[in-house]
C-alpha positions as CSV (number, residue, x, y, z in Angstrom):
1,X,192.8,260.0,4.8
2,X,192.3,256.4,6.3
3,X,189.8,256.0,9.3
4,X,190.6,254.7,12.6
5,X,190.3,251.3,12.7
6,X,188.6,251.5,15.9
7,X,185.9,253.6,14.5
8,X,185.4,251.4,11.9
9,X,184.8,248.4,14.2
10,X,182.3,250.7,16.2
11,X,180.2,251.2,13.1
12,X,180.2,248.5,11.7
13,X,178.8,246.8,15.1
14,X,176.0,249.1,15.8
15,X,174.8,248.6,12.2
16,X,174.7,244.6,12.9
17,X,172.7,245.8,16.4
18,X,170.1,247.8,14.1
19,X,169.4,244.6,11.7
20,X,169.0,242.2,14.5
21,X,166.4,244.3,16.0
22,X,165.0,245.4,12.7
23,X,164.9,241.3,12.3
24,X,163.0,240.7,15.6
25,X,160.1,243.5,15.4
26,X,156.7,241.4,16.0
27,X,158.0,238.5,16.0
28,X,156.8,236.0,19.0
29,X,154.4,235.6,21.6
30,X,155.4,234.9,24.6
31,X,153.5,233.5,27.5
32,X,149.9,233.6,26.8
33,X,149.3,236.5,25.0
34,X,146.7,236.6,22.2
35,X,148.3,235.5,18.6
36,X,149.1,238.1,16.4
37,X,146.4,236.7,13.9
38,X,143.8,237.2,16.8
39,X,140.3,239.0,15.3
40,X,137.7,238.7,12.8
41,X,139.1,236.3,10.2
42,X,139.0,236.8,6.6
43,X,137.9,233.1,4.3
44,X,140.7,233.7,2.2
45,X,141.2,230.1,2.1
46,X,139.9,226.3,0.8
47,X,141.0,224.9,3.6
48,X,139.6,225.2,7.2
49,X,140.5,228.8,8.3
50,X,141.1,227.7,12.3
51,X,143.3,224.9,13.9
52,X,142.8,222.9,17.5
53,X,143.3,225.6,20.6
54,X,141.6,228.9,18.5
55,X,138.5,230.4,20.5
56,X,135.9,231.7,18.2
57,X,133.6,233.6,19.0
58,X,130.2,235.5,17.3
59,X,131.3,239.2,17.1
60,X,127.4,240.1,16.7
61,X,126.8,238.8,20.2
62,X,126.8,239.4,23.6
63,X,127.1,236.5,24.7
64,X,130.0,235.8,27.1
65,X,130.7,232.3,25.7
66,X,133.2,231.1,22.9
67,X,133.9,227.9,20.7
68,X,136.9,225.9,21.5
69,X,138.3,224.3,18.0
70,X,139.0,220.6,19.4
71,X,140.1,219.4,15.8
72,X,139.1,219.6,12.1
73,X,137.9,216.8,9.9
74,X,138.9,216.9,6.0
75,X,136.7,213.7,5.1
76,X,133.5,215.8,6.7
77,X,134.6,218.9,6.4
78,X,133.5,219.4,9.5
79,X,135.1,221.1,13.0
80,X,135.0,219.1,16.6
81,X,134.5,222.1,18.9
82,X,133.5,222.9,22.8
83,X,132.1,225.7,24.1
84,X,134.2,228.2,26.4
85,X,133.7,229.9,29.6
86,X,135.1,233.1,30.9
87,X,137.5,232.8,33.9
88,X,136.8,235.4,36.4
89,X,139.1,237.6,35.0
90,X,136.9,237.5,31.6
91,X,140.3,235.7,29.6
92,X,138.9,232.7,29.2
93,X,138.9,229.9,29.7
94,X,137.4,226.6,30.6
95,X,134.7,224.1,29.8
96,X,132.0,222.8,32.0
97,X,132.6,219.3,30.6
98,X,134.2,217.2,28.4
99,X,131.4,216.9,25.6
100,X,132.1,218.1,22.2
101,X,129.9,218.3,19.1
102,X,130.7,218.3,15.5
103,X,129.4,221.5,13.4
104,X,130.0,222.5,9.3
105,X,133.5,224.2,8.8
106,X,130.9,227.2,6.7
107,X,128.9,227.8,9.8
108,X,131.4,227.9,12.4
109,X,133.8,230.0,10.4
110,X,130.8,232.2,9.4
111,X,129.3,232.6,12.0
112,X,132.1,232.3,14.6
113,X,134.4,234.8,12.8
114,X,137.0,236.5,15.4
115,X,139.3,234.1,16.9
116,X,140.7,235.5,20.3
117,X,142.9,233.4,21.4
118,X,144.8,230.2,21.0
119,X,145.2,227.8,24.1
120,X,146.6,224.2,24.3
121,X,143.3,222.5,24.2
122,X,144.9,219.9,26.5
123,X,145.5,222.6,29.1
124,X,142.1,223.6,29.3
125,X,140.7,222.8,32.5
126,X,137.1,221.5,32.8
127,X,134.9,222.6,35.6
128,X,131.9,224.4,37.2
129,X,132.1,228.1,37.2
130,X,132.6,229.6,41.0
131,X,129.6,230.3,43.0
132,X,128.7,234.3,43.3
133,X,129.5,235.6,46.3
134,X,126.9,238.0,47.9
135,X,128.6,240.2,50.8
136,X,126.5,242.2,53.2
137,X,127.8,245.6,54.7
138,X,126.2,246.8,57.8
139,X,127.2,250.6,58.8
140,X,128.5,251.1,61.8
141,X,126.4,251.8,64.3
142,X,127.1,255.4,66.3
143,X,127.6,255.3,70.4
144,X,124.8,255.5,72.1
145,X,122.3,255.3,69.0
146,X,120.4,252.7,67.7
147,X,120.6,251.8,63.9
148,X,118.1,250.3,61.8
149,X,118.8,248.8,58.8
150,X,116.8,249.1,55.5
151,X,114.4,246.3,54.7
152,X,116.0,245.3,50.9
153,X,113.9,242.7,48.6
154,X,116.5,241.0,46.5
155,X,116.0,240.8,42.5
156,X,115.7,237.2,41.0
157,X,118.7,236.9,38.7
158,X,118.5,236.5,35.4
159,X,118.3,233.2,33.5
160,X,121.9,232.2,31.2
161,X,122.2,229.8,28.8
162,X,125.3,227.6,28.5
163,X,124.5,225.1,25.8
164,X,121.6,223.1,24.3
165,X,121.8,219.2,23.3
166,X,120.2,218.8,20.5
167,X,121.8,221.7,18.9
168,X,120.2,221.3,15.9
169,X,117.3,219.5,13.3
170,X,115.8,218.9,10.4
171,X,112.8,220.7,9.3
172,X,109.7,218.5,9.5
173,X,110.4,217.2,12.3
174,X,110.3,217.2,16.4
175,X,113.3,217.4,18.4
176,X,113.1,216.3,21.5
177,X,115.7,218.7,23.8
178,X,117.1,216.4,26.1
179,X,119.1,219.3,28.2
180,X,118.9,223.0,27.8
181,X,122.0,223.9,29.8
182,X,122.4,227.3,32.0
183,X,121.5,228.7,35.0
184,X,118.6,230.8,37.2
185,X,116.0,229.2,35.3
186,X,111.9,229.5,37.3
187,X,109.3,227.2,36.8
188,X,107.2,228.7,33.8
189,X,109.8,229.5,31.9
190,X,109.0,230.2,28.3
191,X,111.7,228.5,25.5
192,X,111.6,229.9,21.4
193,X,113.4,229.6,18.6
194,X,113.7,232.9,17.0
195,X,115.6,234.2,14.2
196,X,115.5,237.6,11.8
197,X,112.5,237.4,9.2
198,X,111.0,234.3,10.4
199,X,108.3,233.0,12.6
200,X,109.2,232.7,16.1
201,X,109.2,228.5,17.3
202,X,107.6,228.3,20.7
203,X,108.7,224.7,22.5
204,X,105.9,222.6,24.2
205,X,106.6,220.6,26.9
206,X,109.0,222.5,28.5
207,X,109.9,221.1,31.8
208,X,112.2,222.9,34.3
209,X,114.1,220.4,35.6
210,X,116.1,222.2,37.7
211,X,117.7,226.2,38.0
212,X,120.6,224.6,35.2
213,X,118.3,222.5,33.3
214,X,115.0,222.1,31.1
215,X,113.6,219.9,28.5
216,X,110.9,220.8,25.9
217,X,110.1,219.8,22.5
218,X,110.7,221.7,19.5
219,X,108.2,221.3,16.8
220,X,110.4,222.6,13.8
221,X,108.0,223.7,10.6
222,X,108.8,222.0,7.6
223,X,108.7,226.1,5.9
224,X,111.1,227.1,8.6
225,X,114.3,228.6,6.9
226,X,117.3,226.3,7.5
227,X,120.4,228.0,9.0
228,X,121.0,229.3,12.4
229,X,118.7,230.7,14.9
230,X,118.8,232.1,18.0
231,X,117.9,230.0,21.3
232,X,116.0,232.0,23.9
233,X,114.3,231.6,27.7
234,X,112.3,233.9,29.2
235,X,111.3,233.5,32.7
236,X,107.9,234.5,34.1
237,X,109.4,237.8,36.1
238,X,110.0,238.7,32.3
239,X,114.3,238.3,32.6
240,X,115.3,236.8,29.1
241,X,118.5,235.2,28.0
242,X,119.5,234.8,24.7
243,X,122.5,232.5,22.7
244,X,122.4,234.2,19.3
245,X,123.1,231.9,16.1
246,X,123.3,228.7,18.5
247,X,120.5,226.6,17.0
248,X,120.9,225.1,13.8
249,X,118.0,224.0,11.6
250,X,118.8,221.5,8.3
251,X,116.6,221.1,5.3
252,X,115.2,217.8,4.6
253,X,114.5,216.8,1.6
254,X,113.9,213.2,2.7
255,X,115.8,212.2,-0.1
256,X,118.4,209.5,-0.1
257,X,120.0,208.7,-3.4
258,X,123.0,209.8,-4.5
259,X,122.9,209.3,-8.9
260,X,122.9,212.3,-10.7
261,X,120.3,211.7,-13.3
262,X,116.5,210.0,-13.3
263,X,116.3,209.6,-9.7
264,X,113.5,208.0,-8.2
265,X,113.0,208.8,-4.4
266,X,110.0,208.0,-2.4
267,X,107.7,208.1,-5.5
268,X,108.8,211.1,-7.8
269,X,111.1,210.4,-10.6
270,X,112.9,213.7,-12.1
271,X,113.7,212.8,-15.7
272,X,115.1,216.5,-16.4
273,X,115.8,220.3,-16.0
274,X,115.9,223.2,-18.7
275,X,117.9,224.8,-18.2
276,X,120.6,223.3,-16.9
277,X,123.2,226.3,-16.4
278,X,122.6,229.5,-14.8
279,X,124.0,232.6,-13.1
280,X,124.6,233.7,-9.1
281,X,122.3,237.1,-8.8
282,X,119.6,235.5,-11.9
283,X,115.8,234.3,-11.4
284,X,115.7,231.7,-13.6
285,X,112.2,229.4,-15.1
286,X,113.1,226.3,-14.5
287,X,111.2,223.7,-16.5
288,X,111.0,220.1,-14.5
289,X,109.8,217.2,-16.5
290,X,109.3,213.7,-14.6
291,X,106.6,211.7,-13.1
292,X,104.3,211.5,-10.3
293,X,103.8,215.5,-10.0
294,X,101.0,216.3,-7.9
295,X,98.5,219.1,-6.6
296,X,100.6,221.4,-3.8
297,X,103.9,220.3,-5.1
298,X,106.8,222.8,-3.9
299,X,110.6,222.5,-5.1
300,X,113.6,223.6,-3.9
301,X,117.3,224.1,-5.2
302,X,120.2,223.3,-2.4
303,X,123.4,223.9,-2.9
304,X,125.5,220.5,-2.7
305,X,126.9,219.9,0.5
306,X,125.5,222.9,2.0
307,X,123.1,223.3,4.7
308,X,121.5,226.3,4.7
309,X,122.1,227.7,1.5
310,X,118.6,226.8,0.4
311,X,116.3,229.0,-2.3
312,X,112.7,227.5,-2.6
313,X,110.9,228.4,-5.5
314,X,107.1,228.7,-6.4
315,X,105.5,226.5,-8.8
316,X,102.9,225.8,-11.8
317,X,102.3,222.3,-12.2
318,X,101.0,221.5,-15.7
319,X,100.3,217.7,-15.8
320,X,101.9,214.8,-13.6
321,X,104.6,215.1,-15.9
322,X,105.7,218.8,-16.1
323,X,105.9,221.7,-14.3
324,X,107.8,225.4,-14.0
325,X,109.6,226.5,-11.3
326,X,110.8,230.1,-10.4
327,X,113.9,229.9,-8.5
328,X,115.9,232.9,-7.8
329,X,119.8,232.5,-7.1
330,X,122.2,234.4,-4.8
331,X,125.2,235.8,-5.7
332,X,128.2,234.4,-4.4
333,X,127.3,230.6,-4.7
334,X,128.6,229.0,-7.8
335,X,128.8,225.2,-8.3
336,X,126.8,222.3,-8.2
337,X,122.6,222.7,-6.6
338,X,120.7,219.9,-6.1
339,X,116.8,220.0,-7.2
340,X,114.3,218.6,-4.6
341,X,111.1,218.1,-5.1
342,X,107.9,217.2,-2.6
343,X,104.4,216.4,-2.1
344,X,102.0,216.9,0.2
345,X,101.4,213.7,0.8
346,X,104.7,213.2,1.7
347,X,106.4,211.6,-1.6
348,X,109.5,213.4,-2.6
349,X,112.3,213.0,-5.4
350,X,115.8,214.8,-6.0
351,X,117.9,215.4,-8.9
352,X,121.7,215.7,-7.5
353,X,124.0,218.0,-8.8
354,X,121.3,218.9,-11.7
355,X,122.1,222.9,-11.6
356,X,125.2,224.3,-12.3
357,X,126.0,227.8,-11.2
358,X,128.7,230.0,-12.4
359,X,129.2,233.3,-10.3
């Protein structure tokens, strides 16, 4: 029996419907919906994991702010970002101004790992946030009796941070903050660095210079672990605020050379390491032979091109020539660590590149 050529047109159409929307599923987004690659990113990649318009923010934070990528930088590896405000509405967002600061590709996309939206960064507006309104409702008062109204003492709001210029230094030294950005700060306000299994850096100097702004100086230890810490204010009434992972503190080795073998920097010379290979997850003795080795010496391996991915060791010094070190490595690290070495009275020397870690 032949079929109806009509039916056979009819089929054959609503089977060409059914691939066209089979084809369309999930794909799109229109308006300004959130992309469909929106949440905690996974570093699958070499490359930089976030393009100019993602907002990033810190999942393990509270804080109501967010990065804005402005543009990525291959030569630096480095990311040009802003920070973000919520609109009213909570979406976000804009920017207070037009500043933005340069920050390592591993430390944003470690630390700023859900992206949660991608604007036009060209479209973001910059601006103040909008004043609070404060509305009073008085009951109505019944014919014929008098009301009185309840005497209410208002609570001081509590303080907000925004942003902090510096955002970051070297160990070692004193940064002077020229502008700790945010809002309801009080005269005798308290300002600290603070971060998980480290001693807490209490500024000096700390000058409220208005409810938005205050300078201090932060006295960074030259133990203090480089990496990110949190910035926090803590007004006399006792109300804190807190930007988690904000602050970010660099090692300084002081050194400035950039050989790879019998490097002489500010007075030690590191003629060589045994061994020379190692392991991620091992605690290697490291045996250092040079010149200039003194009483109190301390060493440290860096990975190369890394900031905070720092292991410092402890030491026996045998002569002014030798001494051991015993380093122990992370997992998860491998390539090329640089060996520093210091002084206490301040002379230093670095072997670049002198480690090589596998795994």
């Amino acid at each position: 029996m032949h079929p109806n050529p009509k039916w056979a047109l009819l089929i054959a159409a609503a089977l060409a419907a059914t691939v066209v929307i089979a084809g369309c599923t999930g794909s799109g987004n229109g308006g300004n919906t959130t992309p469909a690659a929106a949440g905690t990113v996974a570093q699958t990649t070499a490359g930089p994991l976030y393009s100019p318009g993602d907002v990033v923010r810190n999942p393990k934070t509270s804080s109501t702010t967010a990065l804005l990528i402005i543009g990525y930088d291959p030569s630096t590896d480095m990311y040009e970002r802003a920070l973000l405000y919520p609109n009213a509405d909570g979406s976000f967002g804009y920017r207070l101004n037009s500043d933005t600061v340069k920050a390592p590709r591993s430390i944003v996309e470690s630390v700023y790992s859900e992206r949660v939206t991608t604007l036009s960064v060209s479209a973001v507006p910059i601006g103040t946030p909008a004043p609070a309104t404060t509305i009073t409702t008085v009951p109505a008062s019944v014919s014929g009796t008098a009301t009185t109204l309840p005497t209410v003492t208002p609570t001081a709001a509590p303080p907000f941070i925004y942003d902090i210029r510096p955002d970051g230094g070297m160990d070692g030294t004193s940064v002077s903050v020229t502008d700790l950005h945010g809002a309801n700060f009080v005269s005798g306000a308290k300002v600290t660095l603070t971060r998980d299994g480290s001693t807490t850096i209490t500024a000096t100097n700390v000058v409220v210079v208005s409810p938005t702004s205050i300078t201090c100086t932060l006295a960074i230890p030259a133990e203090a672990t480089p990496g990110v810490w949190n910035v926090v204010v803590q007004n006399p009434d006792g109300q804190v605020a807190s930007y988690l992972n904000y602050f970010t503190i660099h090692y300084n080795p002081s050194a400035t050379t950039t050989t790879s073998a019998g490097v002489t920097s500010g007075g030690i010379t590191i003629t060589s390491i045994d061994p020379t290979f190692t392991y991620g997850g091992s605690a290697p003795e490291i045996h250092v032979t040079g010149t200039n080795f003194k009483d109190g010496i301390t060493a440290s391996l860096q990975k190369t091109g890394s900031v905070d991915i720092l292991q410092r060791a402890s030491c026996q010094r045998i002569d002014t020539t030798q001494m051991t070190c015993y380093f122990t490595i992370p997992q998860g690290h491998p390539g090329q660590w640089t060996l520093y070495l210091k002084n206490t009275d301040g002379t230093y020397g670095s072997l670049n590149n002198g480690l090589t870690v596998n795994g």
